[in-house]
C-alpha positions as CSV (number, residue, x, y, z in Angstrom):
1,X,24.5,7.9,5.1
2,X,23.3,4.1,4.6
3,X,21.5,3.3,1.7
4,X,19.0,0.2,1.3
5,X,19.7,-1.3,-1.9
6,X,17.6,-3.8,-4.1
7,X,20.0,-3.9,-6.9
8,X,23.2,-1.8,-7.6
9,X,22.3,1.1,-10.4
10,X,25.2,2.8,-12.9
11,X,23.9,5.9,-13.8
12,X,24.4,8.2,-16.6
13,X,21.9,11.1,-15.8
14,X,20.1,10.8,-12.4
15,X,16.8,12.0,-12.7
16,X,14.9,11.9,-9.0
17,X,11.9,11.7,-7.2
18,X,11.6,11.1,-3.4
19,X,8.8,10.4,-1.4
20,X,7.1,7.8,0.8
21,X,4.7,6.5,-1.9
22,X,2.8,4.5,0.6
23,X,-0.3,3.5,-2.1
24,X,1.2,3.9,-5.2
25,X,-1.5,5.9,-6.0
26,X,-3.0,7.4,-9.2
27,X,-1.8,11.1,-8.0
28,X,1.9,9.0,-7.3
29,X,2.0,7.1,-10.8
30,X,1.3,10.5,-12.6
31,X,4.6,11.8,-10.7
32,X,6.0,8.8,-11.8
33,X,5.2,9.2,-15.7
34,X,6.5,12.7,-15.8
35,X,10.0,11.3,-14.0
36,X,10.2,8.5,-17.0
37,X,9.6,10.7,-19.4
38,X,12.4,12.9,-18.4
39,X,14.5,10.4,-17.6
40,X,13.9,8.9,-21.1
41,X,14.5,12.2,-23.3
42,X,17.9,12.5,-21.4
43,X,18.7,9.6,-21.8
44,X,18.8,9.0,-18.3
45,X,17.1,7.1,-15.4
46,X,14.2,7.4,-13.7
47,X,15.2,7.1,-9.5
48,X,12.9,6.9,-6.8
49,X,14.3,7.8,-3.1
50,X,11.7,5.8,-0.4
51,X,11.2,4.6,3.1
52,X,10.7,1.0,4.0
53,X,8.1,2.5,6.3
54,X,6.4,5.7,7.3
55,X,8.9,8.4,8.9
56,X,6.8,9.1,11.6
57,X,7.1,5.2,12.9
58,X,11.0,6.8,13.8
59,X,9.6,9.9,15.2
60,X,7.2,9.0,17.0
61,X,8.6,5.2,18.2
62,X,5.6,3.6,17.4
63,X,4.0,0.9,15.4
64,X,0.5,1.4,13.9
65,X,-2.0,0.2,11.0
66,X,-1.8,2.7,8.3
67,X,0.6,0.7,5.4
68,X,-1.3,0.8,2.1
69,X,1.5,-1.4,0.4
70,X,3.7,-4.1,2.0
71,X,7.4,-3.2,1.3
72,X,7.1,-5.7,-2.0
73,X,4.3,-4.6,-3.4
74,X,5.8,-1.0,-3.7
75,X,8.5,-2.4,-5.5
76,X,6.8,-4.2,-7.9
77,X,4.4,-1.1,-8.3
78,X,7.3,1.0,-8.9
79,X,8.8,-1.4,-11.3
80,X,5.5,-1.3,-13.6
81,X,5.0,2.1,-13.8
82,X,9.0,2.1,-15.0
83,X,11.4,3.1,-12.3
84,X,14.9,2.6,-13.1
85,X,16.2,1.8,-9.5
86,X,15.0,2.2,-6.0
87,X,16.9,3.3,-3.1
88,X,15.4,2.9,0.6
89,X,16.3,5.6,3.3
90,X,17.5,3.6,6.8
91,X,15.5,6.8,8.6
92,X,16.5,6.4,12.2
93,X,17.2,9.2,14.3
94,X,20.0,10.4,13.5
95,X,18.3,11.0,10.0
96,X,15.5,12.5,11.6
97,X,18.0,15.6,12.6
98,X,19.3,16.2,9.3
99,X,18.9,19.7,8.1
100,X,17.1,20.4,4.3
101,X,20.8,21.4,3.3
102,X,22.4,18.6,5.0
103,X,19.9,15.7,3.0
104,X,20.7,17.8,-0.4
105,X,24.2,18.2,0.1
106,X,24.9,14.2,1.7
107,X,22.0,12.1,-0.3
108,X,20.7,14.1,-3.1
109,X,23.6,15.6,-4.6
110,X,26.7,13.1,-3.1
111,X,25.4,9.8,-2.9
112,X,22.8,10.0,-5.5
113,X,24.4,12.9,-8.0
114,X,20.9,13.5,-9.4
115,X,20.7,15.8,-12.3
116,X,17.1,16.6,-12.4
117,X,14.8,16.3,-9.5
118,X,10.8,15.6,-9.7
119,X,8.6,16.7,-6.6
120,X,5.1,16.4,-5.8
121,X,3.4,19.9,-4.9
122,X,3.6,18.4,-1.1
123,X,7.4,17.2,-0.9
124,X,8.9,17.9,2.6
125,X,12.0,16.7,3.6
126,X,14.6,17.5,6.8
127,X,14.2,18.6,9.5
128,X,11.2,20.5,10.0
129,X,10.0,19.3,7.1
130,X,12.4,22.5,5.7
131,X,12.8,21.2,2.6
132,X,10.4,21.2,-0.4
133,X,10.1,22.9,-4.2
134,X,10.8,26.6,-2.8
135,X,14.2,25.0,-1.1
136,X,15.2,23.0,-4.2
137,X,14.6,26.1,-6.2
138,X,16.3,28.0,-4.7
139,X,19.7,26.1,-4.6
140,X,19.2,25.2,-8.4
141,X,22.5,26.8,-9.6
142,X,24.6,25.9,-6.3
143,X,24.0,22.4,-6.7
144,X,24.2,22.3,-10.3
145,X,20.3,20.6,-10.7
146,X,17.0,21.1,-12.4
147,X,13.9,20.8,-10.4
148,X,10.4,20.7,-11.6
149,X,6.5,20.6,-9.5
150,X,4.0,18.1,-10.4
151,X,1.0,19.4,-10.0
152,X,-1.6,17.6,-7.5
153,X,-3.6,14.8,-9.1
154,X,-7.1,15.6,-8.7
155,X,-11.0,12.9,-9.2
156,X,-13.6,15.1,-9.2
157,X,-11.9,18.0,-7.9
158,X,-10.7,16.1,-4.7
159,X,-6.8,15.8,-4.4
160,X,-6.2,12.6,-4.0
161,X,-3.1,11.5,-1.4
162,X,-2.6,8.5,0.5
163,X,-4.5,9.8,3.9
164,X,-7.7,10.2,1.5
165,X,-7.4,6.5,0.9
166,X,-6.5,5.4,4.2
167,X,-10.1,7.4,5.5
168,X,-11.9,5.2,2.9
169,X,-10.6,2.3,3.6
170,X,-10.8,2.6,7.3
171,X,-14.9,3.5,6.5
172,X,-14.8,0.1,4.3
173,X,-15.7,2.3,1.5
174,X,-13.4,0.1,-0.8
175,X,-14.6,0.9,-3.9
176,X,-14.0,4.6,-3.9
177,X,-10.1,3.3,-2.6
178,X,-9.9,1.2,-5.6
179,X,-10.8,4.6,-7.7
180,X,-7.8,6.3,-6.0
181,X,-5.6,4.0,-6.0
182,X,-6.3,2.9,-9.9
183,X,-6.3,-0.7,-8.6
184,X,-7.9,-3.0,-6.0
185,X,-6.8,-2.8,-2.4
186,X,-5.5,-5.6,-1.5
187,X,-3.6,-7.4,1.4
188,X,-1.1,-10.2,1.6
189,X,-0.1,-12.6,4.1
190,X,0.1,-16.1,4.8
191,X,-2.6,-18.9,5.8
192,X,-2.4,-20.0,9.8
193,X,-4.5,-22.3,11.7
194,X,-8.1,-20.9,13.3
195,X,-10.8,-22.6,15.2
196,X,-12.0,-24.5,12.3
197,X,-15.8,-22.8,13.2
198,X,-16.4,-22.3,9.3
199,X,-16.0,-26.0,8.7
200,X,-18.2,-27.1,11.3
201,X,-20.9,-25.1,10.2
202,X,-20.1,-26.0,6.4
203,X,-17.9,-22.8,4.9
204,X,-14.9,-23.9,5.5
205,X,-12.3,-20.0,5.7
206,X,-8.7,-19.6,5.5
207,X,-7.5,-16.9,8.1
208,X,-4.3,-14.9,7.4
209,X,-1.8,-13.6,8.9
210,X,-0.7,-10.4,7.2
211,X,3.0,-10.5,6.5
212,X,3.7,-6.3,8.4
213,X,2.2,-5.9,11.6
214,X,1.2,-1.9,10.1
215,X,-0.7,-3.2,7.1
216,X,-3.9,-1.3,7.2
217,X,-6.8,-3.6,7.4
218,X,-10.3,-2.9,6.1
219,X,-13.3,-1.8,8.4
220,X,-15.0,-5.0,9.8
221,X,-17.8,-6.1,7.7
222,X,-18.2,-8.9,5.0
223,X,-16.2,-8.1,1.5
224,X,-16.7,-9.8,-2.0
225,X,-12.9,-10.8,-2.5
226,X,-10.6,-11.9,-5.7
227,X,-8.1,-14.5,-4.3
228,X,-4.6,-15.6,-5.5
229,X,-2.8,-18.0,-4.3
230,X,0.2,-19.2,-5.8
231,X,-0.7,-17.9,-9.1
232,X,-4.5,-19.3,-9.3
233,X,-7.1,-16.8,-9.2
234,X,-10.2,-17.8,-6.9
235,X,-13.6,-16.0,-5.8
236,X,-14.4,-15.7,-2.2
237,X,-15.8,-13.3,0.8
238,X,-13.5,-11.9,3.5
239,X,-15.3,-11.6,7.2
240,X,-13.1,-9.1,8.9
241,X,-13.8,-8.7,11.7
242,X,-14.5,-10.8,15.2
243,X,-17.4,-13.1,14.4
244,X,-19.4,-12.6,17.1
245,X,-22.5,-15.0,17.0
246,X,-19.5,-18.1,17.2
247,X,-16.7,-16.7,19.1
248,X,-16.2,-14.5,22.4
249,X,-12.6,-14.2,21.7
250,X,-12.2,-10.2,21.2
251,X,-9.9,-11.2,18.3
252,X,-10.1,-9.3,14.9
253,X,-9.4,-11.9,12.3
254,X,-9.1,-12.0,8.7
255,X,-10.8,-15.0,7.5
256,X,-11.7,-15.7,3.9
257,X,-14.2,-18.7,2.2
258,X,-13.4,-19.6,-1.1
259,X,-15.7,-20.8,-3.5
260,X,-15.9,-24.0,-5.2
261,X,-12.3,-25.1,-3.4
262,X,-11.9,-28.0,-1.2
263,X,-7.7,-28.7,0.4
264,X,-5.2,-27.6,2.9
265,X,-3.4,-24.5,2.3
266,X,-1.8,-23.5,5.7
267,X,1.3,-22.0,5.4
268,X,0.9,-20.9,2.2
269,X,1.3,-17.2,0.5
270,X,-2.0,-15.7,-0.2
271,X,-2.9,-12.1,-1.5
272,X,-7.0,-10.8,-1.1
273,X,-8.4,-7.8,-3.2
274,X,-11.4,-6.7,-2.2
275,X,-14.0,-5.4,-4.5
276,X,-16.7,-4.7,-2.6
277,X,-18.2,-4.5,1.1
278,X,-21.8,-5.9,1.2
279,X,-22.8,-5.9,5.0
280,X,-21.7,-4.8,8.5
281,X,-20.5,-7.6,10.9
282,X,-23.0,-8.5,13.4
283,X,-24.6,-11.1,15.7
284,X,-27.0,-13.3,15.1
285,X,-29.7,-15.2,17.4
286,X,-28.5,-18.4,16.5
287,X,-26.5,-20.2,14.4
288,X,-29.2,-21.3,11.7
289,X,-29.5,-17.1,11.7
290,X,-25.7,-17.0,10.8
291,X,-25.6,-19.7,8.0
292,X,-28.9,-18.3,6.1
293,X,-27.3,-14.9,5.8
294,X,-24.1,-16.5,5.0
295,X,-25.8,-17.9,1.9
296,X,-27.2,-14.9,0.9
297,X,-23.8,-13.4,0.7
298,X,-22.9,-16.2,-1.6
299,X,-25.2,-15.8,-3.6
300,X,-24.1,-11.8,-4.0
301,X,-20.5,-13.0,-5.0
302,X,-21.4,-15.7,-7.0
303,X,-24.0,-13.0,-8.6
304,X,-21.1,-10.2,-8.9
305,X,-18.5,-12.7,-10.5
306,X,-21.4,-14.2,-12.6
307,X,-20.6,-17.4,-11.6
């Protein structure tokens, strides 16, 4: 079986967790705290077993927007919240066929030789999604392993899992996201050249190009952003969306205006969190329309930042 590796680990005491972790989400970093703190009393290493992408990409041979967090924003997640080393399941189909006994016996047990194993109360794995706490359980003593449950991670008795947040942040309802997710939502990419509307009419945007076609994007509307781009923090508002009163291209863009900044940044690496949505997209009667209510939503940032 082919392993993805960032880095090559030396173990002395495996101890595992496995999962997509698309989100990195407060429910996945409690998982995550538990597996270092084991790993730590053993004097061990805590192991996460991931996907680059979704399984259901594989299965069902498609490409769509539901990625909470780029392949490299995972990683460096995972890193902060202390994971030891990261391996990335290849799943293609031939992995998709693999039996519950087949994925313990070939990746769990041979390639990885974990000595404790970590789950989340809704861990699947083979085929058929056979495998989970029950299955591990059971084959304890055969295997020679210790598994434990983590028990769902729950905000105002609402479990929180990474379709939750994909519903709010589909609705635009990015604060309540942010809540989830113990951080802002955010999404990276890099700067390309647009129609240069926002300069004509004196608010000059960046759009951006997100850097994996399955990111999921926000709902379209206007968002108060935090910017960084090449280490330099910056204030802004994100139109997402297909800016109707200037453009009839049936497009949805991502275009952000930054405050008080005046230069070229095309081609560079940029990275938006979004703290809060503060109006639909719409069109206006005229262009004068569009620019006063584009000042009004300056004056909200500038307001929210306190600038």
């Amino acid at each position: 079986m082919t392993f993805l590796k960032k880095q090559e680990c030396k173990f002395n005491y495996p101890v595992l967790t496995m999962g997509t972790f698309d989100g990195v989400h407060l429910g996945h970093q409690s998982l995550f705290k538990e597996l270092k703190k084991r790993a730590e009393l053993a004097n061990g290493e805590a192991v996460v077993l991931t996907y680059y992408h979704h399984p259901l990409e594989t299965i069902h041979r498609k490409t769509f927007p539901y990625l909470l967090t780029e392949k490299n924003k995972k990683e460096k997640l995972l890193k902060k919240f202390g994971i030891d080393c990261i391996f990335y399941l290849d799943f293609n189909e031939k992995m998709a066929k693999l039996s519950a006994e087949e994925f313990l016996k070939n990746i769990i047990i041979e390639e990885i030789k974990a000595k404790e194993i970590v789950v989340g109360y809704d861990t699947h794995f083979g085929r058929f999604r056979e495998g989970d706490y029950r299955f591990l359980k059971k084959n304890e003593e055969k295997y020679g392993y210790k598994v434990d449950i983590i028990e769902p991670f729950k905000i105002n008795n609402r479990i929180i899992s990474s379709s939750l947040i994909r519903d709010f942040i589909r609705e635009g309802d990015i604060q309540d996201a942010a809540k989830c997710l113990g951080r802002l939502y955010s999404i990276s990419g890099e700067v390309v050249t647009g129609h240069k509307i926002g300069e004509k009419i004196g608010f000059p945007t960046i759009n951006i190009h997100t850097h994996d076609a399955n990111k999921l994007i926000p709902a379209i509307g206007v968002y108060i952003c935090k910017i960084i781009i090449e280490a330099k923090k910056y204030f802004g508002l994100t139109n997402i969306g297909y800016s109707p009163t200037l453009k009839n291209t049936g497009i949805k863009e991502v275009e952000t205006h930054i405050l008080d900044f005046s230069g070229n940044l095309y081609n560079k690496k940029v990275e938006v969190f979004f703290h809060k949505r503060i109006r639909e997209e719409k069109r206006f009667s005229s262009k004068h329309e569009l620019i006063k209510e584009i000042q009004k939503d300056i004056k909200k940032a500038r307001d929210y930042f306190d600038m």
